[in-house]
C-alpha positions as CSV (number, residue, x, y, z in Angstrom):
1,X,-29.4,2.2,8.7
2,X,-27.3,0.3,11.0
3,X,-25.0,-2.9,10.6
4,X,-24.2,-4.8,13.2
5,X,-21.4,-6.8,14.0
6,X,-21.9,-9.8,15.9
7,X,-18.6,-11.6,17.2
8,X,-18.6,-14.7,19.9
9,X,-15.3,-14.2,22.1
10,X,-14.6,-17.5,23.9
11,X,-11.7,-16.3,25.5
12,X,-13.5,-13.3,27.8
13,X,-16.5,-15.2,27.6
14,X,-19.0,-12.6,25.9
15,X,-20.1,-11.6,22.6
16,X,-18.9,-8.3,21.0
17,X,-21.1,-6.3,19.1
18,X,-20.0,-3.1,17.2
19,X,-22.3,-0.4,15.3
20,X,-22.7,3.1,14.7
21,X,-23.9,4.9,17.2
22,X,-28.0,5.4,17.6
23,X,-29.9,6.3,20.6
24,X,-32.4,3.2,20.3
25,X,-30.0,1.1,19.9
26,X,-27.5,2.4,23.0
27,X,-30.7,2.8,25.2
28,X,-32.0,-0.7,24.5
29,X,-28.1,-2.4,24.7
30,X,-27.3,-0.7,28.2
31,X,-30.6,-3.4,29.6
32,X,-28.7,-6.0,29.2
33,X,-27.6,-7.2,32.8
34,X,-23.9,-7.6,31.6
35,X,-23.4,-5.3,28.6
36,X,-20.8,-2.5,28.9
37,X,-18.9,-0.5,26.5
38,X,-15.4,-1.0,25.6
39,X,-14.1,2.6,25.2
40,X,-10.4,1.1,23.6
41,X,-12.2,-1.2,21.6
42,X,-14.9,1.1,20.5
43,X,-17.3,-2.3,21.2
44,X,-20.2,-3.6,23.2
45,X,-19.8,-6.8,25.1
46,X,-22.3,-9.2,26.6
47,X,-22.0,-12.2,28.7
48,X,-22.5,-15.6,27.4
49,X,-24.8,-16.2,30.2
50,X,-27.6,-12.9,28.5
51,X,-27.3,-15.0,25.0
52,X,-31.3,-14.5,25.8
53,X,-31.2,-10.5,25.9
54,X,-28.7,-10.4,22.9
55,X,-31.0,-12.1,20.9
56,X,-34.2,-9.8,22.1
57,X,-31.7,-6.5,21.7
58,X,-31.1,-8.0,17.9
59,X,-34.5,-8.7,17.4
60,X,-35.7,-5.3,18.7
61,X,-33.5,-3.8,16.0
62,X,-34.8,-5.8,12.9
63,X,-38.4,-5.2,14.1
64,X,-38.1,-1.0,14.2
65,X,-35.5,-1.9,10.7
66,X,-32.9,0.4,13.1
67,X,-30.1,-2.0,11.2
68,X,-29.7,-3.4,7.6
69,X,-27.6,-6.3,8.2
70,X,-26.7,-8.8,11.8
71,X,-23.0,-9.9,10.5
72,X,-22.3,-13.0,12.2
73,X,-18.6,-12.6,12.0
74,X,-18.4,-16.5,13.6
75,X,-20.3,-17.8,10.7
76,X,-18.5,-15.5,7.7
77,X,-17.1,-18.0,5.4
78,X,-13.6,-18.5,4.5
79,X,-11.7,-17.3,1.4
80,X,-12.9,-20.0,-0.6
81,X,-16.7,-19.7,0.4
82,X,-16.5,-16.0,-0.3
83,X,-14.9,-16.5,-3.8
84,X,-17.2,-19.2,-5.1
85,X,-20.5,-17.4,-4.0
86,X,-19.2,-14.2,-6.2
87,X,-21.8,-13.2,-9.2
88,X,-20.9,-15.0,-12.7
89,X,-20.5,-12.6,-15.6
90,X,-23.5,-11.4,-16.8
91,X,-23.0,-8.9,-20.0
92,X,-22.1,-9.9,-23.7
93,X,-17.9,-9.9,-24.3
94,X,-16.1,-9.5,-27.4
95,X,-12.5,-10.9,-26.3
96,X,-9.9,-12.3,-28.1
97,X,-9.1,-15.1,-25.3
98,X,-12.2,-17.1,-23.5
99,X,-12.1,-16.2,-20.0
100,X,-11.7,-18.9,-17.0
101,X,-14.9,-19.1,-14.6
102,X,-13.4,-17.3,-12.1
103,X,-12.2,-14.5,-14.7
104,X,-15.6,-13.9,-15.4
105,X,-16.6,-13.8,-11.8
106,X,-13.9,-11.2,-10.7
107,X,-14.6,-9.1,-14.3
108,X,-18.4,-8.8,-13.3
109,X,-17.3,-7.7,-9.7
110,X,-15.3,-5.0,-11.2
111,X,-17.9,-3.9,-13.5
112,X,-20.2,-4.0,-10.5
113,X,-18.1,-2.0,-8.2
114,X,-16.7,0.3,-10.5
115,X,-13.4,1.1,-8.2
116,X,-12.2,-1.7,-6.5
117,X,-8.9,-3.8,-6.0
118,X,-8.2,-7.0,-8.1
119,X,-6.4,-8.7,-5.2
120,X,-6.1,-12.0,-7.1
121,X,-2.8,-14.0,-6.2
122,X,0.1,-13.8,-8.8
123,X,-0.4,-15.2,-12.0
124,X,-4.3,-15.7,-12.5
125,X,-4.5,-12.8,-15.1
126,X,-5.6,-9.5,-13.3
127,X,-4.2,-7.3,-16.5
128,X,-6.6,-9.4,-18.7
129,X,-9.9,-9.1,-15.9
130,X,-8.6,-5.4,-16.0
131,X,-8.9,-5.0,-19.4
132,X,-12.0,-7.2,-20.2
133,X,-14.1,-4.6,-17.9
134,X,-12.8,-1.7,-19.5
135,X,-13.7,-3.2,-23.0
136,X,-17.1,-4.2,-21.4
137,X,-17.5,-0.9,-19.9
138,X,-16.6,0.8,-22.8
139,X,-15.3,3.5,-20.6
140,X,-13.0,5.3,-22.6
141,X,-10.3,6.8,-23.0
142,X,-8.4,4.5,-19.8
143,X,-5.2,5.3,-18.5
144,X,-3.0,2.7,-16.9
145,X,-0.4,3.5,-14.7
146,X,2.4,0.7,-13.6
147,X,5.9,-0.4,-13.1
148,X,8.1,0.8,-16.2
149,X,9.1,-2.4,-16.6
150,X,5.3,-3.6,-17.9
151,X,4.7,-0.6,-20.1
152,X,5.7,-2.9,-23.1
153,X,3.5,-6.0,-21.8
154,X,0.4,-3.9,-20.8
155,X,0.6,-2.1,-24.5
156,X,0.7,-6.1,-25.9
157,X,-2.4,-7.1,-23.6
158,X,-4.6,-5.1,-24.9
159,X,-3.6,-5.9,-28.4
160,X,-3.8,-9.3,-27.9
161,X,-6.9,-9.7,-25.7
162,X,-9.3,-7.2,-27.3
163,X,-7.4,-6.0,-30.5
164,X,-6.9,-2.5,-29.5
165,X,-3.9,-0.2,-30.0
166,X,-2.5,1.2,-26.6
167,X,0.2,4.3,-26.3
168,X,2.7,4.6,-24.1
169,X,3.1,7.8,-23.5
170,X,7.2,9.4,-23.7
171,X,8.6,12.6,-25.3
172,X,7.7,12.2,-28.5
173,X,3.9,12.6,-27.9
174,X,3.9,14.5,-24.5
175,X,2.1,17.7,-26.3
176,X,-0.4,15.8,-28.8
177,X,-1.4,12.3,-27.6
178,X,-4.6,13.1,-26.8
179,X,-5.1,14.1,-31.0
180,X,-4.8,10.0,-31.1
181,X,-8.0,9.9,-28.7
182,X,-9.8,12.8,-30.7
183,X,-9.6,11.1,-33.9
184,X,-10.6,7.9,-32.7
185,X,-6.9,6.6,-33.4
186,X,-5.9,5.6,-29.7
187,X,-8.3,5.5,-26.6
188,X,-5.8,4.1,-23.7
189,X,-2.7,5.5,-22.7
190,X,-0.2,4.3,-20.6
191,X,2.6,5.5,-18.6
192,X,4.5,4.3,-15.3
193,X,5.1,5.7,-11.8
194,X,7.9,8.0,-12.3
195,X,6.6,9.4,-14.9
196,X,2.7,10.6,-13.9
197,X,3.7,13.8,-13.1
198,X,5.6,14.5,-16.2
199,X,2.6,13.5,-18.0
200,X,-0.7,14.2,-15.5
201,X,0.6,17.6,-13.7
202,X,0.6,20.8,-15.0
203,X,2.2,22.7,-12.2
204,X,2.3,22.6,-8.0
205,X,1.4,25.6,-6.3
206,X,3.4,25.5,-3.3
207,X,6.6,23.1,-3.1
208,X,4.7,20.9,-0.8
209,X,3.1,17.9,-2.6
210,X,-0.1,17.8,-1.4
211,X,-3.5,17.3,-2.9
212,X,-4.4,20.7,-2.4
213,X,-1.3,22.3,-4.3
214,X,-1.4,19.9,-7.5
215,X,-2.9,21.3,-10.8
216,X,-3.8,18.8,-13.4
217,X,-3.0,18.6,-16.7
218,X,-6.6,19.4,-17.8
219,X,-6.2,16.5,-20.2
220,X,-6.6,14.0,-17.1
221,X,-10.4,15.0,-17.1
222,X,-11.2,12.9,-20.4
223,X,-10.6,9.8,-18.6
224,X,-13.1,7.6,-17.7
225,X,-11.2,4.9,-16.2
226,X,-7.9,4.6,-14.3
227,X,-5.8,1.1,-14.1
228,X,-3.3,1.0,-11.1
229,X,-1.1,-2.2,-11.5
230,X,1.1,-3.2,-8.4
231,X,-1.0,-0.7,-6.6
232,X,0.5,-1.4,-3.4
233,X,3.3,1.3,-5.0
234,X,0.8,3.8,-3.7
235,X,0.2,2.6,-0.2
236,X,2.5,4.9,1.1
237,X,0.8,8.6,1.6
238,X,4.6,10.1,1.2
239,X,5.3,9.3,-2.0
240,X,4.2,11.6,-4.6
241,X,3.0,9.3,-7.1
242,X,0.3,8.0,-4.2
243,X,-0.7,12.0,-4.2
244,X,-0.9,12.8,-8.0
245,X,-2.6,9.3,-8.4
246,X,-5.2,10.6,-5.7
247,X,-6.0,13.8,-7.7
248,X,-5.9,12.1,-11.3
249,X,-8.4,9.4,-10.1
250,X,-11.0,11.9,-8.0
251,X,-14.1,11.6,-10.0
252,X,-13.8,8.9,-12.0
253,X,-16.2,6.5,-12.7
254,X,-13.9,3.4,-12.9
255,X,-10.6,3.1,-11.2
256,X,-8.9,-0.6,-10.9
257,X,-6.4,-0.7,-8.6
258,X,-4.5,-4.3,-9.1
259,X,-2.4,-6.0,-6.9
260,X,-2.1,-9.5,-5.6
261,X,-0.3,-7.9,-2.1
262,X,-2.2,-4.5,-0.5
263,X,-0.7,-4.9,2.5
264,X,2.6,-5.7,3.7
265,X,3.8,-4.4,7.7
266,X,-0.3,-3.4,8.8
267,X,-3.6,-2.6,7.7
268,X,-2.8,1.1,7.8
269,X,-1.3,0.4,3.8
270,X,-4.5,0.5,2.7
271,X,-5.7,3.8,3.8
272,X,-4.3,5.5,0.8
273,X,-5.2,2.9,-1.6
274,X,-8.7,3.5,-0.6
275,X,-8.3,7.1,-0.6
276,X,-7.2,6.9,-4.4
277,X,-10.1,4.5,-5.3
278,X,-12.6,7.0,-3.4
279,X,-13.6,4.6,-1.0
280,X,-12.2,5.7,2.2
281,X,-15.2,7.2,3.4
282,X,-17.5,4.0,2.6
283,X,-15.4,3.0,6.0
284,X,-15.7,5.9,8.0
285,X,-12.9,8.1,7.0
286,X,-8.7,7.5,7.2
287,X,-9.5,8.3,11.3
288,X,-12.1,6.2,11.9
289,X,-10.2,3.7,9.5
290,X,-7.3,3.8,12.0
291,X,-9.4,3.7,14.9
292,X,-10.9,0.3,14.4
293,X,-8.6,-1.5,11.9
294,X,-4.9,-0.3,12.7
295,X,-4.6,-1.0,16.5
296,X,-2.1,-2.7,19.2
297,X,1.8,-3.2,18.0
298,X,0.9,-4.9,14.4
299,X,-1.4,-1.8,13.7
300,X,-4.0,-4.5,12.3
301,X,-7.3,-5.3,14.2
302,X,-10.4,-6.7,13.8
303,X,-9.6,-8.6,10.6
304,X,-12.6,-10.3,10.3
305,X,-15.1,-7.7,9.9
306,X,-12.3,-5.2,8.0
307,X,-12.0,-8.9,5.5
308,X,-16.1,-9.2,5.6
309,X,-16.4,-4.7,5.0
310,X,-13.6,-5.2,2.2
311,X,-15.3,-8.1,0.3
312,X,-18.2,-6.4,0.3
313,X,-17.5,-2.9,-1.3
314,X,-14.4,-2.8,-3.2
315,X,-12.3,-6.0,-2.9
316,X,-11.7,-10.0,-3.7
317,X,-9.2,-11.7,-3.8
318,X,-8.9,-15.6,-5.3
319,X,-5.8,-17.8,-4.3
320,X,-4.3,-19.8,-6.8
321,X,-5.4,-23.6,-5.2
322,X,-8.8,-21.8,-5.4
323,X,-9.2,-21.8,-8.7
324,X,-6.2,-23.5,-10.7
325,X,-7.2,-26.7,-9.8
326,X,-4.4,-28.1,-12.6
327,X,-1.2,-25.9,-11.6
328,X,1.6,-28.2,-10.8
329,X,2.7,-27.9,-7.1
330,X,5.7,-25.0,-6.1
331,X,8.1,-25.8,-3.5
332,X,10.8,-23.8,-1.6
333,X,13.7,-25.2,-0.3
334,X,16.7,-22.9,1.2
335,X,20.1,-24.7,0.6
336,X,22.6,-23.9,3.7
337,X,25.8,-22.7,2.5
338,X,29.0,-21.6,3.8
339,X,30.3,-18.2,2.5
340,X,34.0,-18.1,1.2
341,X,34.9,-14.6,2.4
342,X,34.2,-15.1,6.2
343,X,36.8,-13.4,7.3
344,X,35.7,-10.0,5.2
345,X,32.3,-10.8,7.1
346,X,33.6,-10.9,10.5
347,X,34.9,-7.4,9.8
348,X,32.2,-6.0,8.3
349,X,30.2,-7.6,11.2
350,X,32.3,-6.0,13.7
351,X,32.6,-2.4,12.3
352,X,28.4,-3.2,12.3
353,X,28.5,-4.0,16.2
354,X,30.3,-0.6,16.8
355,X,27.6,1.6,15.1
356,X,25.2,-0.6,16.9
357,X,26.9,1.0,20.0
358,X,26.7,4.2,18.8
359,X,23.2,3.9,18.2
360,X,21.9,2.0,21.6
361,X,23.7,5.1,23.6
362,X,22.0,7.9,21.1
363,X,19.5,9.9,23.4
364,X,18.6,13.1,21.0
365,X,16.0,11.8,18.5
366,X,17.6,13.3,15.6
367,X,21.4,11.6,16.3
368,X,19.5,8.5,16.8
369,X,17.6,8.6,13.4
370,X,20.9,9.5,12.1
371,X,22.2,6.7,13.4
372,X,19.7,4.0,12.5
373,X,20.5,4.9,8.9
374,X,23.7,4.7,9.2
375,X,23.2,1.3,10.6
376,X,21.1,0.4,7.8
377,X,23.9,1.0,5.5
378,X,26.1,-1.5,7.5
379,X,23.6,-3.8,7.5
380,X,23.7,-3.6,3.4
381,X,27.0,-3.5,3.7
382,X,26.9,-7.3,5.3
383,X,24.1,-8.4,2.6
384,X,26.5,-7.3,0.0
385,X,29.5,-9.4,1.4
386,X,27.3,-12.7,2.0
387,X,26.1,-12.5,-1.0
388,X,29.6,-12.5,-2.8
389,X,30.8,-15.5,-0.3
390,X,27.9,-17.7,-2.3
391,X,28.8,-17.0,-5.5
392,X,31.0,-20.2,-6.0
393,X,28.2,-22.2,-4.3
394,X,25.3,-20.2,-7.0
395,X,27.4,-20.8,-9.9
396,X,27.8,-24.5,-9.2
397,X,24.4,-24.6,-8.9
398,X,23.8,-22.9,-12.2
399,X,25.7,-25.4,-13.9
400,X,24.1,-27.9,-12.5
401,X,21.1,-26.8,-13.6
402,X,21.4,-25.4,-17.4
403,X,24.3,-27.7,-18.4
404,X,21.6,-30.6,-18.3
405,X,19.6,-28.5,-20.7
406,X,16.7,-27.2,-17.8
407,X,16.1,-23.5,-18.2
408,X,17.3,-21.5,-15.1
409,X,15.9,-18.0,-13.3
410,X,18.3,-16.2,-10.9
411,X,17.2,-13.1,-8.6
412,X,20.1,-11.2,-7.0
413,X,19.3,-8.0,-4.9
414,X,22.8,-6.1,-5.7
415,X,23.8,-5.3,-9.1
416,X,27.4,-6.3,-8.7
417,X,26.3,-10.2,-8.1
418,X,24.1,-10.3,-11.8
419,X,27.1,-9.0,-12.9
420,X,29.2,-11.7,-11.7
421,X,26.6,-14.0,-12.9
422,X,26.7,-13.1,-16.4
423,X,30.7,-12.7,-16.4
424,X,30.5,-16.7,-15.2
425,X,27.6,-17.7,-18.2
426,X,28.0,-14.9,-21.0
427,X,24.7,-15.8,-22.5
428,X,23.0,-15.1,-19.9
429,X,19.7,-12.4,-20.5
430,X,19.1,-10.0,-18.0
431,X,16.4,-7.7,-16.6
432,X,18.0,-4.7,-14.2
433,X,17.2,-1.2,-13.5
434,X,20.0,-0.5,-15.6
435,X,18.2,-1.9,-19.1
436,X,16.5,-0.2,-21.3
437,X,12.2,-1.2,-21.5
438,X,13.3,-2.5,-24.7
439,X,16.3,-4.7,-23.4
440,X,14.4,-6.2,-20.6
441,X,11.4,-7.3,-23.1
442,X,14.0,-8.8,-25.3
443,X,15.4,-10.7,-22.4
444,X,12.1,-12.0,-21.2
445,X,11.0,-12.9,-25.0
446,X,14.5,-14.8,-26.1
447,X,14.2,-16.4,-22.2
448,X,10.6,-17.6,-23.3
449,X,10.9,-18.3,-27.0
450,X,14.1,-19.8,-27.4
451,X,15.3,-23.0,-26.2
452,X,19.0,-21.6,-26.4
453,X,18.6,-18.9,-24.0
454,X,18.4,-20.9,-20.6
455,X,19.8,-18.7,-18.4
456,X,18.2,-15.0,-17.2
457,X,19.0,-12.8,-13.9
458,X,17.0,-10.7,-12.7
459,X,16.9,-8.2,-10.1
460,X,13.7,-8.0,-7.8
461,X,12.3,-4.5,-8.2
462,X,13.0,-4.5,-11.4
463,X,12.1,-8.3,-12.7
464,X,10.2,-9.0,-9.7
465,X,6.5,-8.2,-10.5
466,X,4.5,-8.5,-14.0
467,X,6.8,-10.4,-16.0
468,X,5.8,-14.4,-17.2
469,X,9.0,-16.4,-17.0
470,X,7.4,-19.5,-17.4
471,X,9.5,-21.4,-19.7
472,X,11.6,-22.2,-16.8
473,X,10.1,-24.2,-13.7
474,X,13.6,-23.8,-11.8
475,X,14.4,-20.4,-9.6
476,X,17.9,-19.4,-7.5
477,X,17.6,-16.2,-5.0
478,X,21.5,-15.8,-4.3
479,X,19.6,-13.3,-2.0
480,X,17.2,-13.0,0.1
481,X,14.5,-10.1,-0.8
482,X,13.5,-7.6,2.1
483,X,9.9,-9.6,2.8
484,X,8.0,-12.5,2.2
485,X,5.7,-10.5,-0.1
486,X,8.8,-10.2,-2.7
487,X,9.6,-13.1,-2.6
488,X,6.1,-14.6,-3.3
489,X,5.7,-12.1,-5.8
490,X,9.0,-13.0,-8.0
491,X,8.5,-16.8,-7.2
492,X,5.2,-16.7,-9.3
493,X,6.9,-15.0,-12.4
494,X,7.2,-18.8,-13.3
495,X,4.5,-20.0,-10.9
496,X,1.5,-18.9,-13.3
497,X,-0.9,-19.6,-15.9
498,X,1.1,-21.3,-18.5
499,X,3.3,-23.4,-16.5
500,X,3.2,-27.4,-17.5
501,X,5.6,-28.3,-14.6
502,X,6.4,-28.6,-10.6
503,X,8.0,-25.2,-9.9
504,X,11.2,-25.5,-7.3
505,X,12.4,-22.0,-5.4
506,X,15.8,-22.7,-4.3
507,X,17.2,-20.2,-1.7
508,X,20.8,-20.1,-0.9
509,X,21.2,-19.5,3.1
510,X,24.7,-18.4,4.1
511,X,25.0,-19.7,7.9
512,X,25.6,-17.4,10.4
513,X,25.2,-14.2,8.3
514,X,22.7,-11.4,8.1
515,X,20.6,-13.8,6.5
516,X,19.6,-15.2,9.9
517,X,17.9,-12.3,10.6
518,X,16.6,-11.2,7.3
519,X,14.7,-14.9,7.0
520,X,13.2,-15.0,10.4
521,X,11.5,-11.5,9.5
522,X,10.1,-13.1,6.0
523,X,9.2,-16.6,7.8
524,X,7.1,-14.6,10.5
525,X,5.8,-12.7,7.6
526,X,4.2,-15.6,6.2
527,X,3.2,-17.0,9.8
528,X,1.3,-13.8,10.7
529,X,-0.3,-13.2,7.3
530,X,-3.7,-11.9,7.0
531,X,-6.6,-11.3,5.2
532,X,-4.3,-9.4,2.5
533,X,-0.7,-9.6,2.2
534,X,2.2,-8.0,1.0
535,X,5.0,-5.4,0.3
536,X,7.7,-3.7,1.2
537,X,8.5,-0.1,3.1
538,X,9.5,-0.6,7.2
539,X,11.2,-4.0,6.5
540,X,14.3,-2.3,6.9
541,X,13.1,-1.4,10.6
542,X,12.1,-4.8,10.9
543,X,15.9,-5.6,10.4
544,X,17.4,-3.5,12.4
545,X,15.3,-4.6,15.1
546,X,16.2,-8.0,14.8
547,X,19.7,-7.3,14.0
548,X,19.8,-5.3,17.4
549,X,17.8,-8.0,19.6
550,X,20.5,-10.9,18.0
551,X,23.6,-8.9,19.3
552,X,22.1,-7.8,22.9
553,X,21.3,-11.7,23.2
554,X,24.8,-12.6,22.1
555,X,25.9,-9.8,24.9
556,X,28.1,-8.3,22.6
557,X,27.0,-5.0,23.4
């Protein structure tokens, strides 16, 4: 059985209708006066002026039931439509914490779909939905796999919203933990990225990581369910976590995949996020995928029906003005500063404008790959220096802040700057790649609990994602993030459930830096978002590009 897709183009003046091929169907559409195919855009279009025909071509496909479903893509609608007309919760629940309305709606559309992303935005309690469907389920044992900085706050969850005792899984229990599950101890595990194939493969058989050459641990086949928070980790088919995770989640009868941004640079992020939850063939395959939903420069196309085919199989999503009806506002402001060190810039700059050279003359593919990298370090290089030259202005600011007894978050990108910050305030808490899990929870619990700690840095991959900061309502970026979808994502560590208060961003902009380019790449971000956004892999390129296009316009090269 058929679906069609109905679209009205007012531009070309036709309809466009898309389905899976049938002989019926083609014989009766090729009829129409003005109906031809569109070989590029693998769809049928019609002049406005057969509307009559299209309707007897629809009608003749309902009458000999050759289609399940006319989607009136026109019609679909919006965000908010589509989240208020989801299913309320319908079994009995045990929890600790009453869920919201829309927490029940999204928990029954998990327990519905079975594998499926939680795409709520930031902060509306995706680990609790999670959690409440596993308990609901009862599909144990679970294994949740996320950021090692929430290992700590994902083991709390579930003690705190259904009472259950969660293992983190490290050295000391590598060999036995599943005894815990066979005595009826422990039933959910939980371990981070770097980690799944210390814990979740027994061996490769060929030093190529592919699903093919990856043997389980033959533990993984006792779990029922499979949590993937900040899923969009996995979008990228290259990394070996996205491959094990693939493997480890084959099977399963429930797999959550959570993340409030599935797609950052194109559509084609979500191809192996699909392929993990087992649904990629629900739209055709990874080819046919990339056929229809990853064309022209942006690699994104036909949004509409990919939003409507998403919404109905394995995804939702649920903004925060949706639902949240009582969270104070968030605004961003970006405070223009001059750097102190702009002579160490110009230098930098100009040693940045030579490899430029170097790499706008490369003609063999490999020097020129070589090249762009080397660029990119440059180009880090410049980040690094502009970030120094507003140090005076961020610690002013700082002051400003805590010394009238407000609570203060700060996000740096390079290590070297949170180190300058807590040199400058020495009691300030900090969460870096460089703490321990058990530092960085002890920073965000003295930042949360007491009224004397008013001042934690953070870095973004590190303190970015997960984390509830929201005793503060303040937030400094001394640096800009790679993409909009960072910095969304570490603006709502205090933009969340549990904030009483109007949340300010405050972005410090160094004029006539590298931050010129690095912000018109995050403001078109937000311009073009889509029906999902997010992440972070090719922003880099995105740089580059821009960095390149700003010096050829300056003629400087």
């Amino acid at each position: 059985m058929n679906e069609i897709y109905l679209c009205e183009n007012p531009t070309e003046g036709c309809y466009e209708l898309r389905f899976n091929y049938a002989p019926a169907l083609a014989y009766y559409i090729q009829k129409i006066p003005s109906a031809r195919y569109d070989q590029d855009d693998r769809c049928w279009r019609v002049s406005n002026h057969h509307k009559q025909f299209l309707h007897e071509f629809l009608d003749f496909a309902q009458k000999r039931k050759l289609t399940a479903k006319i989607v009136h893509l026109n019609e679909l609608g919006d965000a908010q439509s589509m989240a208020d007309s989801m299913d309320d919760l319908r079994q009995p629940y045990n929890l600790k914490l009453e869920p919201y309305d829309y927490q029940k709606k999204g928990i029954q559309y998990m327990l519905d779909h079975k594998r499926c992303f939680n795409g709520d935005d930031m902060g509306l309690g995706k680990t609790f939905q999670a959690i409440a469907a596993v308990s609901i389920s009862r599909a144990y044992p679970c294994l949740v796999v996320c950021p090692a900085a929430m290992k700590v706050t994902w083991q709390r969850e579930f003690m705190k919203f259904i009472g259950k005792n969660a293992m983190i899984l490290d050295n000391s229990n590598r060999e036995t933990w599943q005894n815990y599950y066979i005595t009826g101890t422990c039933n959910v595990f939980i371990t981070n990225y770097e980690s799944v194939k210390k814990f979740c493969v027994e061996r490769m058989l060929a030093e190529r990581v592919t699903t093919k050459n990856i043997v389980l641990d033959r533990r993984m086949a006792m779990f029922k369910t499979i949590i993937i928070d900040e899923a969009h980790r996995c979008k990228d088919a290259s990394t070996h976590w996205s491959k094990y995770l693939e493997c480890i989640c084959k099977g399963k009868e429930y797999v959550f995949l959570l993340t409030g941004t599935p797609v950052v640079i194109s559509n084609e992020d979500l191809i192996q996020q699909l392929k993990i939850m087992g649904r990629i063939d629900d739209f055709g395959g990874a080819r046919r995928f990339r056929e229809r939903y990853c064309k022209g420069p942006t690699k994104s196309s036909n949004l509409s029906e990919l939003n409507y085919k998403l919404w109905s199989i394995c995804y939702f999503r649920r903004e925060k003005s949706f639902v949240l009806k009582e969270l104070p506002e968030k605004t961003r402001q970006y405070l223009s500063v001059d750097i102190t060190n702009r002579r160490e810039y110009e230098i930098a700059e100009n040693n940045l404008l030579g490899y430029l050279k170097t790499y706008s003359k490369a003609d063999n593919e490999t020097i020129k790959r070589a090249a762009r990298a080397t660029v990119m370090v440059q180009i880090n290089v410049l980040r690094s220096i502009a970030a120094k030259g507003k140090l005076n202005e961020a610690i002013k600011f700082i002051h400003d802040v805590i010394d009238g007894g407000n609570k203060l978050i700060v996000f740096a990108f390079h290590k070297a700057i949170i180190d300058e910050i807590v040199k400058a305030f020495p009691g300030t808490v900090t969460v870096t790649g460089r703490d321990s899990q058990d530092a960085k929870q002890a920073s965000i619990d003295a930042f949360q609990n007491d009224p004397d700690c008013q001042l934690i840095a953070l870095n973004y991959k590190s303190g970015g994602v997960g984390i509830t900061l929201t005793a503060a309502s303040r937030a400094l970026f001394i640096e800009f993030p790679w993409t909009s979808a960072e910095c969304d994502q570490s603006e709502s560590r205090c933009h969340r459930n549990g904030q009483k208060d109007n949340v300010n961003c405050y972005y410090l902009y160094a004029k006539n830096t590298i931050d010129d380019r690095v912000l018109e790449v995050i403001q078109q971000e937000r311009k073009n978002a889509g029906i999902v956004t997010g992440a972070i892999d090719m922003a880099d390129e995105r740089i580059i590009d821009k960095t390149i296009s700003y010096y050829k316009d300056k003629k400087l090269m």
